[in-house]
Every structure is written in structure tokens, then in C-alpha cells.
C-alpha positions in Angstrom: 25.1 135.1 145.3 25.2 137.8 148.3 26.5 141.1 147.9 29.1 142.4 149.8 27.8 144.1 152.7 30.8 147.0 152.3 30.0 147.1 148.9 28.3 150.7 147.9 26.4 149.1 144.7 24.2 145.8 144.8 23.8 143.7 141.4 20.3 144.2 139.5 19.5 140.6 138.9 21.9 138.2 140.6 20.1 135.2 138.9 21.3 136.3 134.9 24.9 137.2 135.3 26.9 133.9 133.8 28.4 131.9 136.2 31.3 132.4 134.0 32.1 135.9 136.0 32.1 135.0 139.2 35.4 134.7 141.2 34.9 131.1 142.8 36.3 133.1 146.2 34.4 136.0 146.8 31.4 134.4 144.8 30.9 137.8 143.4 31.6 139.1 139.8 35.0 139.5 139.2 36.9 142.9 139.9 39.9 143.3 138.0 39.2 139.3 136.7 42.4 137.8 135.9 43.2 133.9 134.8 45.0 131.7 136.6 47.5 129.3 133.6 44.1 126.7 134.3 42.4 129.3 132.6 40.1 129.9 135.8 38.7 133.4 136.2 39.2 135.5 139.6 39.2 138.9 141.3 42.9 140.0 141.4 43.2 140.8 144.8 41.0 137.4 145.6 43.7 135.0 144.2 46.6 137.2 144.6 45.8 136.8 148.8 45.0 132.8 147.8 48.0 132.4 146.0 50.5 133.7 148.9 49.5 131.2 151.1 48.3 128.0 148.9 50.3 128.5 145.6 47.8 125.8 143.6 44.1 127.0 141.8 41.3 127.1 144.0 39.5 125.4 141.9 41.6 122.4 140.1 44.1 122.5 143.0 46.8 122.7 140.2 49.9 124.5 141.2 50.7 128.0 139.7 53.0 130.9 140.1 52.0 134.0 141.1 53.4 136.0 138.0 51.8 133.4 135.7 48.4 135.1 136.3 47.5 137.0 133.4 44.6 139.8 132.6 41.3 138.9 131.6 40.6 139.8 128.0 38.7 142.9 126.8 35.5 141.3 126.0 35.6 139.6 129.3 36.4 142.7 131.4 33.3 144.3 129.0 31.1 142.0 130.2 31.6 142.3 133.6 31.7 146.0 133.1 28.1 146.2 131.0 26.8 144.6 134.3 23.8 146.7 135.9 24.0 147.9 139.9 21.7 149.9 142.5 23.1 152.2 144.0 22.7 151.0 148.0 23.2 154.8 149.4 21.2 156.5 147.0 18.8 154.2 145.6 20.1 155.1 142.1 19.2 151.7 139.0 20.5 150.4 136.4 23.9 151.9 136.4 26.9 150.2 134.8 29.1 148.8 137.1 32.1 150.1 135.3 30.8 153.8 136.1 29.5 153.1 139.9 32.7 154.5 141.4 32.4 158.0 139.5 28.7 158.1 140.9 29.8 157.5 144.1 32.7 160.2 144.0 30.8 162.9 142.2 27.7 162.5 141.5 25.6 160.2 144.5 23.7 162.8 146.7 24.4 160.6 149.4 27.8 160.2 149.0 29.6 161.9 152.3 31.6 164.8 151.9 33.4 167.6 153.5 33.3 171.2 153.1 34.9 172.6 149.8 36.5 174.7 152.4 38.5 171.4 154.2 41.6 172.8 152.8 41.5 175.8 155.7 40.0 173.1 157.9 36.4 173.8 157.7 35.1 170.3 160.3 32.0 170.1 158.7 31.1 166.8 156.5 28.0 165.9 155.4 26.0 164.2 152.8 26.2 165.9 149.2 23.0 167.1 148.9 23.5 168.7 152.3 27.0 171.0 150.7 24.8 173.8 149.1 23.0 174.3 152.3 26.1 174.7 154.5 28.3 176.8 152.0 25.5 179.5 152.4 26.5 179.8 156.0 30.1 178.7 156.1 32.3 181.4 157.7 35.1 179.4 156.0 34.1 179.5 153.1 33.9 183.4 153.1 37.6 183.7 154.9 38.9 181.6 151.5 37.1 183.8 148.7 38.7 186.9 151.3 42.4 184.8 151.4 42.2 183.8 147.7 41.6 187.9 147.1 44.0 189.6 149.1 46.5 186.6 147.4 45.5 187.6 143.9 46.4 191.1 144.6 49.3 190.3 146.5 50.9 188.9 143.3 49.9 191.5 141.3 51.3 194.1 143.0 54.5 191.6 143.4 54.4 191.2 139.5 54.1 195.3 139.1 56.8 195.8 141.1 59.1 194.1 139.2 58.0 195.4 136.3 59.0 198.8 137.6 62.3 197.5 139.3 62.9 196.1 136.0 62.8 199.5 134.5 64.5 201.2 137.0 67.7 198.5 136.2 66.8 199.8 132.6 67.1 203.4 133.1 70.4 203.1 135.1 72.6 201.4 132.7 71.3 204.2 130.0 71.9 207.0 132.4 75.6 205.5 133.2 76.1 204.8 129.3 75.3 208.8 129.1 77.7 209.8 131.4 80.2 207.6 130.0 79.9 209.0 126.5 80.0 212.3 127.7 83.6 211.5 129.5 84.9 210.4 126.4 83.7 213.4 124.5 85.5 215.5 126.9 88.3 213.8 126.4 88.1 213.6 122.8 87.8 217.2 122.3 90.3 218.3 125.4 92.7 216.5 123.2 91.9 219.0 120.1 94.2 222.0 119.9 91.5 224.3 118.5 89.1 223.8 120.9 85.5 225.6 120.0 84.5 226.4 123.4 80.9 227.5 122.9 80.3 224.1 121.4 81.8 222.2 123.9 79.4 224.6 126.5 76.9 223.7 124.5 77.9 219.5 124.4 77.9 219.9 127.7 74.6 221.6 128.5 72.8 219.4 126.1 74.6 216.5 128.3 73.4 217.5 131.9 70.2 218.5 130.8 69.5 214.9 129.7 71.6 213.5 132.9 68.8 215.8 134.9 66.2 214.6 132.7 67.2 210.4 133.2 67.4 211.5 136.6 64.0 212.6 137.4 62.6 209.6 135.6 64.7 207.3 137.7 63.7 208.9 141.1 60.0 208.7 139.6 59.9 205.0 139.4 62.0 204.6 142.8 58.9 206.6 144.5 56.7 203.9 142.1 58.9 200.8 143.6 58.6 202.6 147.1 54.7 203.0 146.9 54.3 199.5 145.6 56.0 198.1 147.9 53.9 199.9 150.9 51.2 198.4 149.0 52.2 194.8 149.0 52.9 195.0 152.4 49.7 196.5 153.4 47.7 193.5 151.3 50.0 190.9 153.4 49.2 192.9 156.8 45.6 192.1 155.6 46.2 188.7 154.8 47.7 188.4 158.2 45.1 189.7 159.9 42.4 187.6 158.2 44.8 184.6 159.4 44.4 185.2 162.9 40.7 185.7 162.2 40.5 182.1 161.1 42.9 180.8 163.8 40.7 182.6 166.7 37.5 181.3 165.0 38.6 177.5 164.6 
């Protein structure tokens, strides 16, 4: 049995895997094994591609329809799993075969990989072992811990502002309530013959006083919204401006 030649893993010890797991197309232990109804064991993709053109068993010649092929069972798909591999680009023994495509992905030193910075277009790719080495002198990478920064801040000085216009909203409808009441409690008492004058003064003192005192909290938080918002604009200047620092360096 040869080894596929784009395969990343080779098999341990050709000579001791049971005939019984070998797709009679590739020659090769099955991936994904499925049966045909003969009850003849293949690679899915193997007699899936056999099938479309010579719907009968590659191996008994019966005929067979495609959606009669069914999934190899558990302990069958174990065995095939429990098998051991080399890793061809790392060297790597006596891995399960079932696990090979997580050490390739995330683990193999030799793997190829790009930049954790691809997402800003950093061009570099290299071999995983190499990363650590090139993310101490990535420019890239600095520009997207400087991005991710200035974005952080954006939204928290987004979320704060809010906050405040949310309170300003707040402070209105209690400041219009206010003047309402004290509407109706000129009316109330215009309506009274005996009017007590010096309480009504008094009524209406207390009432501007707290209009004037709503008032100044009001125009607070609009010089709060107004300040915030110079802020937020001032982090999204920077994050402009570190924008066409990437665009001039790429």
C-alpha cells in the first residue's frame, strides 16, 4: 500500500492494518468508510465518484444505487481512527489518525501559516514555528493592538454618551412635568376668591427656583454630551489617521 503523495500524514506500519480497511480504490484506509448494499467497505468520496459513472460495486460488479450506501459502523470507523500516522511535515509519530488534521491546523510547527495580523492584510506567511519571530517585528501587528484601542475607546465614549443623552431625555420630561404642575396651580388658586397672595408669591418662588435649579443640571449634561462628543470624534480622527498610516505603509 502507497501513501498518498498529497497526503500530510503517512501510516506507521502499512503491513498490520487489516486488509479489511482498505477502500479497494484508493488502496488506502478508508476515509469516511461507507458500505456499499454488498457490504463492501470504501472511502465516501472514492465510490461516490465510482458510482456516478459505473453504478455497480467495484468489487462484485453488482449494481447499486447511490443512496443505498450506508455509514460504516462505529467500531469500524474506531478502527480506522485508532490507526497510527507520521506526520510527513513535521516528523511527528505515532499520532492517531483521527487527531492528524487538528495537528496539522494547530499544533504542526511546520504547518504554514499567515500572520495573525492577515485580517489588515499583513503578506507575510510562513511556517508556525517562524510566527513568534515575525510578530516581534510586524508593523501590522502594532497598527491592530493601536486600531483595536482607539476602537475600544471609541465605544466607550459612544456608550457614555448615551448614558448622558439618556439623562438629559430624563431631566426634560421632569422639568416640563414642573412647569406643568405649576400651570395648574395657578390656575387652581386664580380660581379661589380669597386668594392668599404671599403664599401664592411664595408657590411661585419655590417653583422657579427649582425650574432654575433643573435648568442648570440640564445645560450641565448638554456641555457633558457636547464634550463627549468632541471626544469621540477626536478618537475616530485618530483612528483615521492610523488608517492612512496602514494604507501608505501596505
Amino acid at each position: 500500500m502507497a501513501n498518498s503523495t498529497l497526503s500530510p500524514y503517512e501510516y506507521m506500519d502499512d503491513t498490520s492494518i487489516d486488509s479489511d480497511l482498505l477502500c479497494s480504490i484508493c488502496r488506502e484506509p478508508c476515509k469516511e468508510p461507507y458500505y456499499t448494499p454488498c457490504d463492501h467497505l470504501f472511502c465516501r468520496q472514492c465510490i461516490t465518484n465510482w458510482g456516478g459513472s459505473r453504478p455497480s460495486c467495484p468489487n462484485c460488479r453488482k449494481s447499486m444505487a447511490r443512496n443505498a450506501l450506508r455509514p460504516a459502523t462505529r467500531i469500524v470507523c474506531q478502527m480506522i481512527n485508532n490507526l497510527r500516522v507520521k506526520c510527513k511535515q513535521c516528523g511527528q509519530q505515532n499520532l492517531l489518525r483521527s487527531d492528524i488534521d487538528d495537528h496539522i491546523h494547530s499544533i504542526c510547527p511546520k504547518s504554514i501559516v499567515p500572520c495573525s495580523s492577515v485580517n489588515i492584510q499583513c503578506p507575510w506567511i510562513g511556517q508556525r514555528d517562524q510566527l513568534a519571530e515575525h510578530l516581534v517585528h510586524c508593523m501590522f501587528g502594532f497598527l491592530t493592538s493601536t486600531t483595536d484601542e482607539f476602537n475600544v475607546n471609541s465605544q466607550n465614549f459612544k456608550r457614555k454618551l448615551e448614558e448622558i443623552e439618556g439623562k438629559c431625555k430624563q431631566e426634560e420630561i421632569i422639568l416640563n412635568g414642573m412647569i406643568e404642575d405649576m400651570n395648574e396651580t395657578i390656575q387652581t388658586t386664580a380660581a379661589v376668591k380669597n386668594i392668599d397672595l404671599s403664599t401664592l408669591r411664595s408657590k411661585l418662588d419655590d417653583s422657579k427656583r427649582d425650574i432654575q435649579s433643573n435648568t442648570k443640571r440640564l445645560n450641565t449634561l448638554e456641555q457633558q454630551v457636547k464634550k463627549m462628543k468632541t471626544e469621540s470624534e477626536y478618537v475616530q480622527h485618530e483612528i483615521d489617521h492610523t488608517d492612512k498610516q496602514f494604507e501608505q505603509h501596505e
